[in-house]
Backbone bond lengths (Angstrom), bond angles and torsions (degrees), N, CA, C in turn:
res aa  C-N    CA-C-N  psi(-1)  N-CA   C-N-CA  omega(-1)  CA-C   N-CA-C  phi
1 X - - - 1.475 - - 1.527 110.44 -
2 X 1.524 106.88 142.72 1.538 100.33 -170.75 2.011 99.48 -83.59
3 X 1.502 101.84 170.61 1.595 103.83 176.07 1.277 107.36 -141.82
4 X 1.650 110.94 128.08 1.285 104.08 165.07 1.706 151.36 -47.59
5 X 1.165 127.80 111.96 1.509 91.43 -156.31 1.625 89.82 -129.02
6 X 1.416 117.08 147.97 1.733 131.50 -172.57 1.602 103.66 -48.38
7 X 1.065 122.14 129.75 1.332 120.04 175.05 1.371 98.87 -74.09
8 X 1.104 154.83 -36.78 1.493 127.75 177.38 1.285 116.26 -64.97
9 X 1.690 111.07 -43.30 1.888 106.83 173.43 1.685 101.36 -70.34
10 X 0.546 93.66 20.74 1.895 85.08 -177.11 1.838 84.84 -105.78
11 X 1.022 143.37 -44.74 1.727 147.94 -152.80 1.164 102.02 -122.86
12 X 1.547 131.56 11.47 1.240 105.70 160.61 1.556 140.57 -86.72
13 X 0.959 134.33 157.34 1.577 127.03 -138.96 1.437 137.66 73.99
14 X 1.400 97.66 -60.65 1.446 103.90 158.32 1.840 123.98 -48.31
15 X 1.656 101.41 -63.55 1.384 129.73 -173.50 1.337 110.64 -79.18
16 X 1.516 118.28 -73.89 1.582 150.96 -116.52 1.701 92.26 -138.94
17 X 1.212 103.93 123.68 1.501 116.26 166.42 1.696 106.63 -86.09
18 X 1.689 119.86 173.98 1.284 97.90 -178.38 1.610 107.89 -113.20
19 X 1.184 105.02 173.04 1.649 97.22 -160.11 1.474 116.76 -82.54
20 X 0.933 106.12 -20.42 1.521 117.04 172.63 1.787 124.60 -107.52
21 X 1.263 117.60 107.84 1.625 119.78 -142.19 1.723 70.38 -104.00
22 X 1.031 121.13 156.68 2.131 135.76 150.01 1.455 69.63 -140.10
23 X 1.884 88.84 136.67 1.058 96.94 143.47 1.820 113.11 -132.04
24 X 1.383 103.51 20.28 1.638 114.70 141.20 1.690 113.51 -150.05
25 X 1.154 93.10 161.07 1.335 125.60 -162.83 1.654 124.12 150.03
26 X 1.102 95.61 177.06 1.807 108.56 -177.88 1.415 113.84 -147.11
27 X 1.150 129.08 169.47 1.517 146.23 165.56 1.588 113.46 -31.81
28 X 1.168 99.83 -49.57 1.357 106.08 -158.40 1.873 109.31 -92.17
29 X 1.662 113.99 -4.05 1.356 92.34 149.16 1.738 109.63 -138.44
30 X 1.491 111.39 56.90 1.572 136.31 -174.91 1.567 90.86 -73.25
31 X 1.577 127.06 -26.24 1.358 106.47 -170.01 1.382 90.74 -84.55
32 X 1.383 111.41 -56.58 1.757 120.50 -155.34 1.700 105.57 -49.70
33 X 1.584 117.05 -17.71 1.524 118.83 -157.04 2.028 81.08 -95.37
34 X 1.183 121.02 -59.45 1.242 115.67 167.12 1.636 137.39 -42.34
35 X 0.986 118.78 -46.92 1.435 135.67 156.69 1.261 104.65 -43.87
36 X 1.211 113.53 -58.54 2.297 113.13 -178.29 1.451 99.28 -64.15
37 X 1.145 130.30 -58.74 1.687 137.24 -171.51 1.665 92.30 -32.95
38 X 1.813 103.53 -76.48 1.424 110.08 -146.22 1.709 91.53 -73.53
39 X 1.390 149.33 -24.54 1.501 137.72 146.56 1.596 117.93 -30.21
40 X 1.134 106.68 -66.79 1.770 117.21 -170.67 1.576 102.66 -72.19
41 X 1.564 137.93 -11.02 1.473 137.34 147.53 1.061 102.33 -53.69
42 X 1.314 129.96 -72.26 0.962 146.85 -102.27 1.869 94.27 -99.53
43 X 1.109 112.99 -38.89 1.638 143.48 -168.84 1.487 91.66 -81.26
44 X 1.033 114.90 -41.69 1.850 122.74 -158.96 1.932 104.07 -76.67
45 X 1.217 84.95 -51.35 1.572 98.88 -176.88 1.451 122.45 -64.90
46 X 1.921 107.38 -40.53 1.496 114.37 169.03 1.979 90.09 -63.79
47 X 1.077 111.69 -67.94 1.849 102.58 -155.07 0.913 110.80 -50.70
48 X 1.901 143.43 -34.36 1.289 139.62 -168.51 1.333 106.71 -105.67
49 X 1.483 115.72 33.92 1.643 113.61 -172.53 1.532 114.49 -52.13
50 X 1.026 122.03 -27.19 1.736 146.62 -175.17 1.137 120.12 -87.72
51 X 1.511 105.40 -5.02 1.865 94.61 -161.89 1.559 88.61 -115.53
52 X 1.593 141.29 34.20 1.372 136.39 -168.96 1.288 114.10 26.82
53 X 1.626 118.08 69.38 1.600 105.74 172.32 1.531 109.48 -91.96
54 X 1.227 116.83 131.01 1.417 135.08 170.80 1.467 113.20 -87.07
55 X 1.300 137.11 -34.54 1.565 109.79 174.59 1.955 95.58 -157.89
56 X 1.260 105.65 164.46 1.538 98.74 -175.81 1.617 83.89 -143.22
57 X 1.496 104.62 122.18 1.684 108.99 172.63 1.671 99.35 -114.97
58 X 1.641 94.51 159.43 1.632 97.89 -169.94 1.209 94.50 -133.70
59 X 1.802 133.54 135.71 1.198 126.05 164.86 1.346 118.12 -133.45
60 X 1.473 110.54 134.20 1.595 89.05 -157.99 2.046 84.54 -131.25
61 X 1.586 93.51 155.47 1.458 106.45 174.17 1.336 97.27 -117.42
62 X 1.405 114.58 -171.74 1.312 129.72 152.92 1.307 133.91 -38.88
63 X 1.505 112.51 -42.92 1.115 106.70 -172.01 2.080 99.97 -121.97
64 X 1.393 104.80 2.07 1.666 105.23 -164.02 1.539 89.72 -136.96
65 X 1.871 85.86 154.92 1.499 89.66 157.44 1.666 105.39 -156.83
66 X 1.171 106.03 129.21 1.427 119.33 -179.90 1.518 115.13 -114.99
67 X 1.830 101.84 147.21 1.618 108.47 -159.68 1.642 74.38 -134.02
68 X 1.557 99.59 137.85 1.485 116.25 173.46 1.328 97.28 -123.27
69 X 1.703 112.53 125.49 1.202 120.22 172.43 1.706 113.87 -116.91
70 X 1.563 102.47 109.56 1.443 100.20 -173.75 1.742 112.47 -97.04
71 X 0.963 110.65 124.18 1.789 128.59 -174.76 1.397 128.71 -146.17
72 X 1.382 101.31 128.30 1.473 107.06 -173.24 1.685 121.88 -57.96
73 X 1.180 96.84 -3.99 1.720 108.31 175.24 1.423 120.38 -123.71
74 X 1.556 112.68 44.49 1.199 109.64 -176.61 2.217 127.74 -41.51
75 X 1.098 92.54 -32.37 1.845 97.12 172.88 1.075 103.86 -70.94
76 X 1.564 153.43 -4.15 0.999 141.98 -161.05 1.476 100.84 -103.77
77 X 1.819 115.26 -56.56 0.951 125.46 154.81 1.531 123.61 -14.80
78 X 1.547 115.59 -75.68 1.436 148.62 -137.56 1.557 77.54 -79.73
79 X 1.523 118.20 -76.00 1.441 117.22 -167.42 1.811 96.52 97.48
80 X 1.309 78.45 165.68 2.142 87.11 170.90 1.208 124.19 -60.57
81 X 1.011 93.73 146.71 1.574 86.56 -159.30 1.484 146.41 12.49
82 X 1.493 115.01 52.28 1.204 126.27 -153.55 1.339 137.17 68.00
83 X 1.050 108.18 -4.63 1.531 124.72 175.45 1.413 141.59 -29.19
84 X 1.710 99.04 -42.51 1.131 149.56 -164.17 1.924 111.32 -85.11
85 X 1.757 100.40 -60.63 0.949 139.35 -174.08 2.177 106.84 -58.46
86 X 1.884 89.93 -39.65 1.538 97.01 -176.12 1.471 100.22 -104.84
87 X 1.208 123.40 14.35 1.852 105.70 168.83 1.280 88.08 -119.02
88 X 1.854 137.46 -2.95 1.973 118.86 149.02 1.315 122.11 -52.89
89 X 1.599 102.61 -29.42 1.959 114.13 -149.21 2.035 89.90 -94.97
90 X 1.428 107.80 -44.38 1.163 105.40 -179.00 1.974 115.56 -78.17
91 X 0.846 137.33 -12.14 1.106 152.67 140.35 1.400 126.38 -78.81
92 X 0.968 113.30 -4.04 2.009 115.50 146.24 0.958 114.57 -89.46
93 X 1.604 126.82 -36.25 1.511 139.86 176.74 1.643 113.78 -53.75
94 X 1.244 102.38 -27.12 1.395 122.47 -153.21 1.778 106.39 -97.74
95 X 1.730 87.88 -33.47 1.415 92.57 177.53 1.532 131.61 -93.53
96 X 1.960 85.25 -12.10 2.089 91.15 173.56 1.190 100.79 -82.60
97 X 1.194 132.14 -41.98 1.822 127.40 -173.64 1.349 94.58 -63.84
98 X 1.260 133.52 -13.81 1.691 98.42 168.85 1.400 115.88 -113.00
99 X 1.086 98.92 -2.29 1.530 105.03 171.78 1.931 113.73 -100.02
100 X 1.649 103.81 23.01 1.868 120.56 -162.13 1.469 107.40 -1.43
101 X 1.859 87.96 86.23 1.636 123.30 149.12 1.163 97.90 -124.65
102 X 1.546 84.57 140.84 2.167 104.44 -169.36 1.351 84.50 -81.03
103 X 1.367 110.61 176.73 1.505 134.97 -170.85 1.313 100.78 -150.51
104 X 1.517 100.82 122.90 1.519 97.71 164.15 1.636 142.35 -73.53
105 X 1.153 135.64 -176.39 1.383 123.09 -173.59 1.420 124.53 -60.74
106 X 1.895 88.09 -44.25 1.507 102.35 172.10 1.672 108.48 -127.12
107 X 1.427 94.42 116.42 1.632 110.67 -154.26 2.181 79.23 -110.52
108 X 1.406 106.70 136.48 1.456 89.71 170.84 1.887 105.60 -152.59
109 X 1.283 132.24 144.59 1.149 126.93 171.17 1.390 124.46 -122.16
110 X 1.332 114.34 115.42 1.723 150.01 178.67 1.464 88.37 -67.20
111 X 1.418 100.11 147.18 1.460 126.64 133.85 1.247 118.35 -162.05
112 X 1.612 94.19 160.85 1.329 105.75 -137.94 1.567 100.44 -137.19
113 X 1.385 133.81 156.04 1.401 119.58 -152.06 1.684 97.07 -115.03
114 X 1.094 156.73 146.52 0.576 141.44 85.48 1.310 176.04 -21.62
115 X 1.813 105.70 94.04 1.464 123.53 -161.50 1.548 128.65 -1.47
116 X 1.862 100.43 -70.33 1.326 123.57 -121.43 1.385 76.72 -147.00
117 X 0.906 141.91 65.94 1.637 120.51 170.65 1.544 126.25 -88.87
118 X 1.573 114.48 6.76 1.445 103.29 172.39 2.260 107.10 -110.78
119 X 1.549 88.45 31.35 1.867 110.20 169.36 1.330 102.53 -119.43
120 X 1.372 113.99 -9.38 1.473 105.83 -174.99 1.362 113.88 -125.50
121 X 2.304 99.62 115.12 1.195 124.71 -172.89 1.747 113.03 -31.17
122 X 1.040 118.51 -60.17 1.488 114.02 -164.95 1.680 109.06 -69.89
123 X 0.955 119.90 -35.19 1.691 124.73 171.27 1.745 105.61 -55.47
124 X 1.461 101.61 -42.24 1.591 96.06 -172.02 1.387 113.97 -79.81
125 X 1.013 122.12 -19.14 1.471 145.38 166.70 1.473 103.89 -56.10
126 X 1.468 130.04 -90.65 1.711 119.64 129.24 1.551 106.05 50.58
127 X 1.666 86.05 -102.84 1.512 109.50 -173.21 1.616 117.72 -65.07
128 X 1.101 124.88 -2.08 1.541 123.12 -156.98 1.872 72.50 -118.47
129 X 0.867 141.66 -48.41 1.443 142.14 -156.84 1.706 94.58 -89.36
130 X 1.288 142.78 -43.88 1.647 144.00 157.82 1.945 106.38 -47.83
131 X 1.506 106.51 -54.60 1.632 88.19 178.85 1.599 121.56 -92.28
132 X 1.800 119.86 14.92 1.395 121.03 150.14 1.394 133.74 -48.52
133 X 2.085 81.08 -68.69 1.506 78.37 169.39 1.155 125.84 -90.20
134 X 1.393 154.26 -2.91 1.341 137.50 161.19 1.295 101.04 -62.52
135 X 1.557 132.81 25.57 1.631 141.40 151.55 2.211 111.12 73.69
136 X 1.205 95.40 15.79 1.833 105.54 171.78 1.688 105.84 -54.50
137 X 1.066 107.92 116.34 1.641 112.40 161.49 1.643 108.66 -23.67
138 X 1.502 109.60 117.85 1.527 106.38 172.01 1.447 129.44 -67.86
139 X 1.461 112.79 -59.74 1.733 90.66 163.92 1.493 128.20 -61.04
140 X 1.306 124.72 21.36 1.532 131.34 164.57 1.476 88.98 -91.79
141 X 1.148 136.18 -72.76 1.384 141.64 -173.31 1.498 117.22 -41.56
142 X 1.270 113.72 -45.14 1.126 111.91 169.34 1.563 123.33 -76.88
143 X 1.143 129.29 -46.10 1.210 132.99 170.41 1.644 117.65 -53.70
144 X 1.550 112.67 -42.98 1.432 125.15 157.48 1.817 102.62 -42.85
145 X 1.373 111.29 -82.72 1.787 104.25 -166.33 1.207 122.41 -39.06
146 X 1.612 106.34 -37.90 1.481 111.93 -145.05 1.686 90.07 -91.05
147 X 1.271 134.15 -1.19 1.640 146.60 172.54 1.675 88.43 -93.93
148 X 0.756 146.53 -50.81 1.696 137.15 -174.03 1.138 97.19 -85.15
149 X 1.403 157.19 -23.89 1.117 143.29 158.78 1.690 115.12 -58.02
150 X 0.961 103.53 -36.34 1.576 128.10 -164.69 1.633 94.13 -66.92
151 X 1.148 100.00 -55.09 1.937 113.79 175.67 1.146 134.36 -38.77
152 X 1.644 100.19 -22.45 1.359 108.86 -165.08 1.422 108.12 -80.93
153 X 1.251 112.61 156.71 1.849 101.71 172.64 1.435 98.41 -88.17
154 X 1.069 110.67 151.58 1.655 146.08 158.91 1.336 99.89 78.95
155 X 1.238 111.98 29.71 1.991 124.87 141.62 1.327 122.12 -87.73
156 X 1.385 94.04 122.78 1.639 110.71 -177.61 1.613 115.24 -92.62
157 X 1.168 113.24 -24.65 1.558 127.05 -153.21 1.725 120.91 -166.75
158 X 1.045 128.94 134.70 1.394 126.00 168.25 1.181 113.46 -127.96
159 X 1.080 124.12 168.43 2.016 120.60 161.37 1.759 92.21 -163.43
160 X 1.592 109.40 134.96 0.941 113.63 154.06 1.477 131.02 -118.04
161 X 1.059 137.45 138.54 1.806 125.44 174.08 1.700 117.16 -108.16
162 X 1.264 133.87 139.28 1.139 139.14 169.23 1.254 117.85 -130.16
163 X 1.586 114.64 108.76 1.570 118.48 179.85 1.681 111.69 -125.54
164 X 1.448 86.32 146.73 1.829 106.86 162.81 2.212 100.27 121.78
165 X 0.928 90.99 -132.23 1.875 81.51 -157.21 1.045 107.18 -65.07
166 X 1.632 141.05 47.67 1.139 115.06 -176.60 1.483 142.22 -59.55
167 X 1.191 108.11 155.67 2.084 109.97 -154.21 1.395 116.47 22.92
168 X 1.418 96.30 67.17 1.714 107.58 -174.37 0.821 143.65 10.34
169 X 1.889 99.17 57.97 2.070 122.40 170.23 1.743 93.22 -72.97
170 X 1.557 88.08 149.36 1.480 119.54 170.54 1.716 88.02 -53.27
171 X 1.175 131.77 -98.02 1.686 138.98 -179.33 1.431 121.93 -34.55
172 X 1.473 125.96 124.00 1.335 115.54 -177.12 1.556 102.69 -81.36
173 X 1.312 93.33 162.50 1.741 97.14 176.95 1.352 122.90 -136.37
174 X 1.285 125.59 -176.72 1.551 106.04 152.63 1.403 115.43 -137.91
175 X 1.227 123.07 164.66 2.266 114.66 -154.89 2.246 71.09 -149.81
176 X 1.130 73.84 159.28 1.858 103.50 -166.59 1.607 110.66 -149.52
177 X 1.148 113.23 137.34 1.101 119.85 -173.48 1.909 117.27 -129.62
178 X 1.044 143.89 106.64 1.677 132.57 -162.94 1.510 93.14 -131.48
179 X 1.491 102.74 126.15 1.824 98.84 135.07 1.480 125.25 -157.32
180 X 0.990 117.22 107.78 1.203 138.07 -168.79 1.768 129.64 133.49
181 X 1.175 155.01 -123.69 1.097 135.02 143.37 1.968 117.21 -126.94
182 X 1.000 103.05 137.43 1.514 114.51 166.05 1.581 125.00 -97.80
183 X 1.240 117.42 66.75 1.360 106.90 -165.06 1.843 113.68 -87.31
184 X 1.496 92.67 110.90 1.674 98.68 -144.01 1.716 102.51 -100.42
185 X 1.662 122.59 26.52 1.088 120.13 167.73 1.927 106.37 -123.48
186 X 1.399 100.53 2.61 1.701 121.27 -173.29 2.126 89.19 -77.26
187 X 1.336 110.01 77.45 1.433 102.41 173.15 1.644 113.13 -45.68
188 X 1.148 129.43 -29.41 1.047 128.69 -162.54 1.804 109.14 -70.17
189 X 1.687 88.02 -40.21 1.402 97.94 173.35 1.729 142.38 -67.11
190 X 1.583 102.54 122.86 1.280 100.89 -160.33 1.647 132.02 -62.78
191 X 1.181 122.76 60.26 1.563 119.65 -152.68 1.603 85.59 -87.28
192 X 1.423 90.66 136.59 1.920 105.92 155.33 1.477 102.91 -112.94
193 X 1.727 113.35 130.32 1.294 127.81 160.72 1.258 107.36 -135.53
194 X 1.581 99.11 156.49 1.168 116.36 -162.98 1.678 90.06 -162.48
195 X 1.976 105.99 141.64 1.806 129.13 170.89 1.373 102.31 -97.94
196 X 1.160 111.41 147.27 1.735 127.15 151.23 1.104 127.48 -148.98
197 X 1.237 140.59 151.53 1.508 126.18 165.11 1.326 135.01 -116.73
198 X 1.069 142.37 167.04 1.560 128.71 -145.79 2.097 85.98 -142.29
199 X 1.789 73.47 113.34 2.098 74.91 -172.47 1.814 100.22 -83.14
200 X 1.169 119.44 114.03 1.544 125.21 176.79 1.667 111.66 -99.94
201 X 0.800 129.22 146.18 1.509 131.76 168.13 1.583 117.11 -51.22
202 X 1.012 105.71 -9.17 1.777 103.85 -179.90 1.626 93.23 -121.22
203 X 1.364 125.74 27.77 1.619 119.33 -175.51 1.641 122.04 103.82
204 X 1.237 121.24 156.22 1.673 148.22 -175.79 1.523 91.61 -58.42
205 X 1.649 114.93 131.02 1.005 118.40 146.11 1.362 136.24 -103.40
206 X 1.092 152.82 109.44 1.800 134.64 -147.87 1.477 96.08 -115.26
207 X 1.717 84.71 127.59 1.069 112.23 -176.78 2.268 117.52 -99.85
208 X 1.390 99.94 146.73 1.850 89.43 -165.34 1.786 78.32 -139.68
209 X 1.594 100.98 133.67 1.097 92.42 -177.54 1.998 99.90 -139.40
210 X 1.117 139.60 126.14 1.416 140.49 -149.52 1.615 87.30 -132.21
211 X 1.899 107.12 136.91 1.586 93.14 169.54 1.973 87.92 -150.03
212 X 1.204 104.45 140.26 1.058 102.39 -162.71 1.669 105.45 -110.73
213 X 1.421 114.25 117.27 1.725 86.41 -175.95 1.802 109.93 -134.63
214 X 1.717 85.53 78.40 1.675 91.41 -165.25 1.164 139.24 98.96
215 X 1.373 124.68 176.35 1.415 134.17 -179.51 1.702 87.59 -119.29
216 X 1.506 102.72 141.19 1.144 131.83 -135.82 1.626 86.33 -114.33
217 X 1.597 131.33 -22.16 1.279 112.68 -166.05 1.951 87.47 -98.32
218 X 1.290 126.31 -22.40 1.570 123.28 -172.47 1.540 95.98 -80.51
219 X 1.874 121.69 -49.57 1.763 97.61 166.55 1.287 119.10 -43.00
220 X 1.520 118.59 -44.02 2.372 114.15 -179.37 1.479 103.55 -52.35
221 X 0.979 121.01 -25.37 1.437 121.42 -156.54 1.446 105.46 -99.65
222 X 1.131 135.16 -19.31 1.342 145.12 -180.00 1.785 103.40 -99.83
């Protein structure tokens, strides 16, 4: 029987570095270092729901730990003159001591802009989950992204899926959208995907969004 498997864990090493670097630790607190990671995601993603964040990497040493937050709206983030940037860091601070995650000496938070953000799955996701709920006809929405995705240069392929009540039928469903190809067992091939869900008053919509942009050994080569 075949099995689905995440296109990023499917390419990592090869493709995809992993998002969370230690470069100390041990066995014996592998849960406690995990437990803080998937908290401080988890915290990051509810507070900057607005600011299109696409990926949050954490790297921690011995004595440091740094959180890279990459988003298509970096000024929004940052705020005036940093403003913005130091009531995230002091309100994460605020939120591991009560949730007892140690903090290192030198605790620091990056951000970082993002290029290309209408090639990158989780940003478009973002946008497909912003024009749900302000209540836009969904196959308009979808057919809309997946044409601006399409736009981009050095996109080969898109596919999007949207399931559960759509335009608030009694029956959940699911509607799909493709054009171009995703060939999603081609390891070589660079697919970014990324889930979200779009909270509506009649229920969660989950969003799956696949963007394919090439074979990854002819981009080295170019």
């Amino acid at each position: 029987m075949s099995h689905n498997v995440h296109p990023y864990a499917h390419r990592l090493v090869t493709l995809r570095d992993w998002k969370s670097r230690w470069f100390a630790g041990n066995k014996k607190n592998y849960t406690e270092l995990l437990r803080a990671d998937i908290l401080i995601r988890e915290y990051l993603e509810k507070k900057l729901r607005s600011a299109y964040v696409a990926d949050i990497e954490i790297e921690r040493s011995r004595k440091a730990t740094r959180i890279i937050i990459h988003t298509s709206r970096p000024g929004m983030v940052i705020g005036r003159q940093g403003e913005g940037a130091k009531k995230i860091r002091q309100d994460l601070l605020t939120f591991m001591k009560k949730n007892n995650i140690n903090t290192a000496e030198d605790f620091r938070i990056d951000i970082a802009e993002v290029a290309n953000p209408d090639a990158n799955a989780k940003i478009v996701s973002h946008m497909i989950v912003e024009a749900l709920e302000k209540r836009m006809p969904f196959r308009r929405v979808l057919k809309q992204t997946l044409d601006k995705v399409m736009a981009v240069r050095g996109v080969k392929g898109a596919k999007i899926s949207l399931s559960g009540r759509l335009g608030g039928a009694e029956m959940s469903r699911k509607e799909e959208l493709k054009k171009g190809g995703v060939p999603l067992q081609f390891i070589r091939g660079d697919i970014d995907y990324a889930t979200n869900t779009a909270r509506l008053s009649y229920g969660g919509i989950g969003i799956k969004v696949w963007i394919y942009k090439g074979d990854s050994l002819e981009q080295g080569q170019k």
